[in-house]
C-alpha positions in Angstrom: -112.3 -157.4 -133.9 -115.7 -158.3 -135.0 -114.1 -160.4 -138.3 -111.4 -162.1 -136.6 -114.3 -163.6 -134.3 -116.5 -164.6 -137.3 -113.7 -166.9 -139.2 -115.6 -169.1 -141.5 -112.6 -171.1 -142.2 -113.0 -174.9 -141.1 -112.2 -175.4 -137.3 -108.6 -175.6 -136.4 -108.0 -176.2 -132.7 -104.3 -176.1 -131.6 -103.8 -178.3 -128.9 -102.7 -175.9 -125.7 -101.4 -178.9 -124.0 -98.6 -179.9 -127.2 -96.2 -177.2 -125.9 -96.5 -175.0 -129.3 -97.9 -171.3 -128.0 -98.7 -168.4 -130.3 -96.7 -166.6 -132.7 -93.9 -164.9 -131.2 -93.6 -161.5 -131.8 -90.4 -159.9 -131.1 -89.9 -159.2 -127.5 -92.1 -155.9 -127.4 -93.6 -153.2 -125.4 -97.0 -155.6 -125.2 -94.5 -158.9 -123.7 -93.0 -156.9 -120.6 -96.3 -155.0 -120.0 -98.5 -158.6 -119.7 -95.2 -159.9 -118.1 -95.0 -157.0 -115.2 -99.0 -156.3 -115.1 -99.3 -160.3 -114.5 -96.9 -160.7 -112.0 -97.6 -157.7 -109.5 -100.3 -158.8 -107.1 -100.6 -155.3 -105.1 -103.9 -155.3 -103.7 -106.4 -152.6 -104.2 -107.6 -151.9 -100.6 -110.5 -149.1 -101.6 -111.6 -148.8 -97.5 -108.7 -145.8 -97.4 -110.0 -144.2 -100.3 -111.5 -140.8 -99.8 -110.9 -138.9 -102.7 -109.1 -140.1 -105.9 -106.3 -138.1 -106.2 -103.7 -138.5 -109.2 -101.8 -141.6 -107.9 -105.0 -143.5 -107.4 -106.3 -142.9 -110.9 -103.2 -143.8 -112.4 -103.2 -147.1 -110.7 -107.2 -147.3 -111.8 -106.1 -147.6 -115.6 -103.4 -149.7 -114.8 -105.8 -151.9 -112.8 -107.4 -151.7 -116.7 -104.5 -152.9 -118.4 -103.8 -155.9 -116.2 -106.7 -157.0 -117.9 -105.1 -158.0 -121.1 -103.3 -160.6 -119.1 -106.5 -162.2 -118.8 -106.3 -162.9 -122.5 -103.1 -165.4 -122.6 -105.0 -167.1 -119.4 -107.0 -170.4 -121.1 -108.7 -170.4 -117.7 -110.5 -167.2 -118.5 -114.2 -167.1 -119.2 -114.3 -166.7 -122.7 -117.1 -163.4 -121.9 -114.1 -162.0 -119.8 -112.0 -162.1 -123.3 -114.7 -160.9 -125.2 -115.2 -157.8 -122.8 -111.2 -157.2 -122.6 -111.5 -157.3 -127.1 -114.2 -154.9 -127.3 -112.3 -152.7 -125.4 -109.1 -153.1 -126.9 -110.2 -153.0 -130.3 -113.1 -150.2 -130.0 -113.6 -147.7 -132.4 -111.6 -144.9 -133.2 -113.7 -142.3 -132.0 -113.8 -143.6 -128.4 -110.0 -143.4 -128.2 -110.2 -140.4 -126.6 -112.1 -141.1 -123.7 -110.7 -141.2 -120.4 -110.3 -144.7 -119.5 -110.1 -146.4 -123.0 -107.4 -148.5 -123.9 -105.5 -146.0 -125.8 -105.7 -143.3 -123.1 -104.8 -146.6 -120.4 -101.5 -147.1 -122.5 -100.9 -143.4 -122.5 -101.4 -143.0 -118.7 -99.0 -146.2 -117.5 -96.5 -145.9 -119.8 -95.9 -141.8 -119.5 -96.8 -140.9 -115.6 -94.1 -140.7 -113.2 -96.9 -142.6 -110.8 -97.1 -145.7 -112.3 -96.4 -148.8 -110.8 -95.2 -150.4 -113.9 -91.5 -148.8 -115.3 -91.3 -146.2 -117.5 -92.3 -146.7 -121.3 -93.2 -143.5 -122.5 -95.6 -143.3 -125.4 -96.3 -146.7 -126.6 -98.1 -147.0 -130.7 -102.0 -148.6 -129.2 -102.0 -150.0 -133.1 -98.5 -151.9 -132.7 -99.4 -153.6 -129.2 -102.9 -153.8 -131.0 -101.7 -155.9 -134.1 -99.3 -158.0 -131.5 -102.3 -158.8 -129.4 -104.2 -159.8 -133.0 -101.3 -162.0 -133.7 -102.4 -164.1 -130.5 -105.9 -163.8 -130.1 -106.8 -166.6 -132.1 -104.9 -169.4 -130.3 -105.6 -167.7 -126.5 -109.4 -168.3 -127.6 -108.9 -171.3 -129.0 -106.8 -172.1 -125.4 -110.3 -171.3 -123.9 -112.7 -172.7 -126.0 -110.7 -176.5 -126.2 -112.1 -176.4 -122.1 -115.6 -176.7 -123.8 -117.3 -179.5 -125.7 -116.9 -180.1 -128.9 -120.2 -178.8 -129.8 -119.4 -175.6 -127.8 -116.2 -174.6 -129.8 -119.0 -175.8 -133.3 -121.7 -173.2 -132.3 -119.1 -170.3 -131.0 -117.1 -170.7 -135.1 -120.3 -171.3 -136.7 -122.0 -168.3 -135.3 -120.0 -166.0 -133.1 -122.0 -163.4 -133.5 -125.0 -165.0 -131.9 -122.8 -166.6 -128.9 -121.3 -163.3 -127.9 -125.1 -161.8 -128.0 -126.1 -165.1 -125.5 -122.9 -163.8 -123.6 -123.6 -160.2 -123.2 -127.0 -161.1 -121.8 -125.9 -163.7 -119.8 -122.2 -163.9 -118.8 -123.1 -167.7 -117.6 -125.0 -168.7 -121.0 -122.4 -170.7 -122.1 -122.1 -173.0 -118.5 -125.5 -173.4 -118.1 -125.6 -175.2 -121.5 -122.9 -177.3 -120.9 -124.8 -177.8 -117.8 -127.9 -178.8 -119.4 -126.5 -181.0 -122.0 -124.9 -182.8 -119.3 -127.7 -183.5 -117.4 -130.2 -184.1 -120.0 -127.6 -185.8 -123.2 -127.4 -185.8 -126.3 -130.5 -186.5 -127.9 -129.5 -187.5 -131.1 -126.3 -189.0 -130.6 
């Protein structure tokens, strides 16, 4: 994750707006999943729940997985992607854990209690490297809502913006904010 953030290649912003999306990969496990997680709306009404039983923590990681929707979304905060990437792409050794990405895939695609069809096991690494595929032009989608001098600082130094980020979800905004407001000095 952390190198496909921290491109030094020269900027290259496709134009969202000229009608040419992504790369697109075969119609795959990862298309009908954003497709069906994107278009069910059922709302969460946690007033009635008392205890979790099995249903409800099958719909929790599914509730995780509709997440990665978020990414195709230009209208995302680009913190929100970052968030949904760490998690996507953590390490291996966190795989395991109950509500990683790996252990959401296994739960919606397997259980009988899902609100999504049936997929059975799905390969994490396939819908992982489909995902990789796209994750430079969704960000891209996100960051040409930004000044120019935005989209400069997050290729020059990603690193540094995500830290700003993780801090302060609003960093970003509050800069535009202030630039706004008080100009461009040396322009």
């Amino acid at each position: 994750m952390q190198s496909s953030l921290s491109t030094q290649a020269a900027p290259r912003f496709p134009d969202p707006a000229s009608g040419r999306g992504p790369p697109v990969a075969s119609q795959s496990a990862l298309s009908m999943m954003i497709s069906s997680i994107a278009e069910d709306a059922t709302p969460f009404d946690d007033a009635t729940i008392g205890e979790w039983d099995e249903e409800d923590i099958v719909f929790l990681h599914w509730r995780l997985l509709k997440e990665v929707g978020g990414l195709r979304d230009p209208a995302t905060p680009l913190e929100e992607k970052l968030d949904t990437l760490r998690w996507i792409f953590t390490e291996r050794e966190k795989e395991s854990r109950p509500f990683s990405f790996v252990n959401c895939l296994k739960v919606v695609g397997c259980s009988p209690l899902s609100p999504l069809p049936y997929f059975g096991r799905l390969d994490a690494d396939e819908i992982r490297d489909a995902i990789r595929c796209q994750v430079k032009f969704w960000l891209n989608a996100t960051l040409m809502r930004y000044p120019s001098w935005v989209r400069e600082a997050v290729l020059r130094n990603p690193t540094w913006i995500e830290s700003r980020l993780s801090k302060n979800p609003q960093w970003i905004n509050e800069q535009v904010k202030k630039h706004s407001v008080q100009g461009d000095l040396f322009a």
